[in-house]
C-alpha positions in Angstrom: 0.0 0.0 0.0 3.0 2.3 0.9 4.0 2.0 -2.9 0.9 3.0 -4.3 -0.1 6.0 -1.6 3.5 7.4 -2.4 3.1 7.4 -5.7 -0.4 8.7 -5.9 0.7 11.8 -3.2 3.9 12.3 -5.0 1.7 12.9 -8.3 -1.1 14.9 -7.0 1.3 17.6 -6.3 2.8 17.3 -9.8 5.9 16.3 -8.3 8.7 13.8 -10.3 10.4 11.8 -8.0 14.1 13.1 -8.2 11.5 16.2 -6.7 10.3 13.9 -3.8 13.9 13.2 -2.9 15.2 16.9 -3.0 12.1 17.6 -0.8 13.1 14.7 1.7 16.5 15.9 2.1 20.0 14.0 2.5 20.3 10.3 2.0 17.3 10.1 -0.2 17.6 9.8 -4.3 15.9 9.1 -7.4 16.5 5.7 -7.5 15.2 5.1 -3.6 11.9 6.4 -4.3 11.9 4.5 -7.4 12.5 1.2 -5.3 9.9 2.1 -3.0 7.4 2.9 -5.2 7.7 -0.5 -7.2 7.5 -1.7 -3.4 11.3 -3.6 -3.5 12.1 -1.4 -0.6 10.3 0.3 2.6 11.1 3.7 4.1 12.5 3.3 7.8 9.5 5.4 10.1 11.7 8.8 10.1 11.6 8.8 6.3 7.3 7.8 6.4 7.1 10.8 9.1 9.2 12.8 6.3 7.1 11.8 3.2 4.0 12.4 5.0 5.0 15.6 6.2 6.6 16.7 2.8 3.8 15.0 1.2 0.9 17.2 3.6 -0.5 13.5 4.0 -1.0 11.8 7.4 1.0 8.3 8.5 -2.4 6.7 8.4 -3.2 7.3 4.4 0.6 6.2 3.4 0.0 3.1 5.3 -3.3 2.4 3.9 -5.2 2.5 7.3 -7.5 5.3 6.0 -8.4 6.7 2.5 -8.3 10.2 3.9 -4.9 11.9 2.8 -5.8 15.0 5.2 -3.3 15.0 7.9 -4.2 15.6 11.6 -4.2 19.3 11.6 -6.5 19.6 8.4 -9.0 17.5 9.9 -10.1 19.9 12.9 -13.9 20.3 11.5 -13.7 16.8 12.8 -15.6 16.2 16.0 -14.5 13.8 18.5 -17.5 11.9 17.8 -16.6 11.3 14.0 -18.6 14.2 12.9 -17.6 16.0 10.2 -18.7 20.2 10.2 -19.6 21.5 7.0 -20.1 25.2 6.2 -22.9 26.2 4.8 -23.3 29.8 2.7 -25.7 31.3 0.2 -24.8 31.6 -3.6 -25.8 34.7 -5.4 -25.1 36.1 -8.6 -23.2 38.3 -7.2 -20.8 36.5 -4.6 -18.7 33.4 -5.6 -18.2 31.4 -3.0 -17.1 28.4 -4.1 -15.1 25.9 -2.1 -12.1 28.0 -0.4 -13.0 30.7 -2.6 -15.1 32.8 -0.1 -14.0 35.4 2.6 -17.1 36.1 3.9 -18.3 33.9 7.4 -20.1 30.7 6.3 -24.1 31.2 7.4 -24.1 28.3 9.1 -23.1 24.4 9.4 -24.3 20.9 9.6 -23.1 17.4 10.7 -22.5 15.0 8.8 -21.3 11.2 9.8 -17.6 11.8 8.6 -17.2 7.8 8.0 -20.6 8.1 6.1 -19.6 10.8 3.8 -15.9 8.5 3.0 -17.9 5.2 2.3 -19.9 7.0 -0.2 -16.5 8.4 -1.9 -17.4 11.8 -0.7 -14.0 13.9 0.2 -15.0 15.3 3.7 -12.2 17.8 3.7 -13.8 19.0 0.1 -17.4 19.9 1.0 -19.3 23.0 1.3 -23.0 23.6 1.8 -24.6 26.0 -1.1 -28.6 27.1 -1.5 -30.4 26.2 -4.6 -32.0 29.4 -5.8 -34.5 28.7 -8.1 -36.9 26.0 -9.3 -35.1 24.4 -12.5 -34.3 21.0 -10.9 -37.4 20.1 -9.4 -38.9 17.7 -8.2 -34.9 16.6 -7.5 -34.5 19.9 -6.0 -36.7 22.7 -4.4 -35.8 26.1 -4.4 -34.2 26.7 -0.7 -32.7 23.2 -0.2 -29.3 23.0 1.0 -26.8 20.7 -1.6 -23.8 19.1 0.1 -21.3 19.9 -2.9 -18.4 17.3 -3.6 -15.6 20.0 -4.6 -13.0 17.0 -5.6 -15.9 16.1 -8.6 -15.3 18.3 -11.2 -15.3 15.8 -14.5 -18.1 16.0 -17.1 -20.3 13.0 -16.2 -23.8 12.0 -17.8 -26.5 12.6 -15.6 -24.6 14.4 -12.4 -26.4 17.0 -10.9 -23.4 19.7 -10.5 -22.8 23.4 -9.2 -21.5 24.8 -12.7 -20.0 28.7 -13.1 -20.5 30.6 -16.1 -19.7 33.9 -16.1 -21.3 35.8 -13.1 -23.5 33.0 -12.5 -23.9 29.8 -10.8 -26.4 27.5 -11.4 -27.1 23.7 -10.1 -27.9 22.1 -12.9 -28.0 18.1 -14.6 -25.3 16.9 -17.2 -26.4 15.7 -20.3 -24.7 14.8 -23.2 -26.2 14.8 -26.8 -23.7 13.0 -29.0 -20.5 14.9 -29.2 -22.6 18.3 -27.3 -22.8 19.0 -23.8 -26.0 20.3 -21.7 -26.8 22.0 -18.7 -30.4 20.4 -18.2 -32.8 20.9 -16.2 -35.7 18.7 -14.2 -38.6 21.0 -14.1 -39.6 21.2 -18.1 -40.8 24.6 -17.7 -36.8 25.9 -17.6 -35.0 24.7 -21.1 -31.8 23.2 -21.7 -28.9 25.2 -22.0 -26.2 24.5 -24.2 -22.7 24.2 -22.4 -21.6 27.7 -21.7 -18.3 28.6 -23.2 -16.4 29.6 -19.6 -18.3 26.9 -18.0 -16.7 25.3 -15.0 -17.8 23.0 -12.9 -17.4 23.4 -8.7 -18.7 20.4 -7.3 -21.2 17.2 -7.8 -24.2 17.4 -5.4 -24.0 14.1 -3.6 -27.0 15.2 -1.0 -29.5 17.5 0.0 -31.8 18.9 3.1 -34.8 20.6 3.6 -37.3 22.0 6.3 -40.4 19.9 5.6 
């Protein structure tokens, strides 16, 4: 597992491996990551603490006893009951706030079961809480639910329901794809399909939402 987790931190960062070894310091090379990675040879524990710390992963995720890379200190919205706080804040047309992109205070929060939202493949260090403001995806969506947001799901995929940016504008919309053409579609059959906008990007796949009943 140790070969693999390396590997896969190493390259989320963009980093070679000769890279890797600069950023471990002395006694480290190439060729020793190399080894390590095809798993013909292990790190002694200082060089895991170093690759974890180098590699902003925690000891757990290189060893493959969690799939969470976040180390320790990026897991604080944590609870010691294994709830996981997620901030919740109003788009407009006016205010991008996308994931890390906001510096106004959040306008609330809500718990999730962090172990729940990592069995569903939902990054719990990448969520945000965001309103849907009008009525194009009912019945999926009502106007005024709150979407849980999956920032690390950001591929075109047929049939997501996704927080897409265009322009000024956000809009939580459904993929759909038309032969070689892309839509922004929409539930309620009363609001058209869009084509795909030109400076479309997407924020997030909405993997959940709450409302007052």
């Amino acid at each position: 597992m140790l070969a693999k987790r390396l590997a896969e931190s190493r390259k989320r960062l963009g980093w070679t491996q000769a890279r890797l070894a600069k950023e471990l310091g002395g006694g480290y090379d190439q060729t020793m990551i190399s080894r390590v990675e095809s798993g013909r040879a292990d790190f002694q524990f200082n060089g895991l603490v170093k690759a974890a710390v180098v590699l902003n992963v925690s000891l757990d995720y290189l060893a493959g006893l969690t799939d969470v890379p976040d180390p320790v200190q990026k897991l604080t919205s944590v609870t010691a009951s294994g709830f996981q706080v997620v901030a919740a804040s109003q788009e407009s047309d006016r205010h991008d706030r996308r994931f890390g992109g906001s510096s106004e205070p959040a306008l609330g929060h809500l718990t999730f079961l962090h172990d729940r939202l990592v069995h569903h493949h939902i990054d719990p260090g990448k969520c945000s809480l965001i309103e849907m403001l009008d009525k194009a995806m009912e019945p999926a969506l009502e106007m005024g639910d709150l979407v849980l947001l999956d920032h690390s799901r950001t591929r075109r995929t047929q049939g997501w329901i996704c927080a897409v940016r265009s322009g000024d504008r956000l809009l939580i919309r459904r993929l759909r794809r038309s032969g070689r053409n892309w839509h922004l579609g929409s539930d309620n059959p009363t609001y058209p399909d869009v084509a795909w906008p030109t400076d479309a990007a997407i924020l997030g796949r909405a993997v959940w939402a709450g409302r007052i009943l």
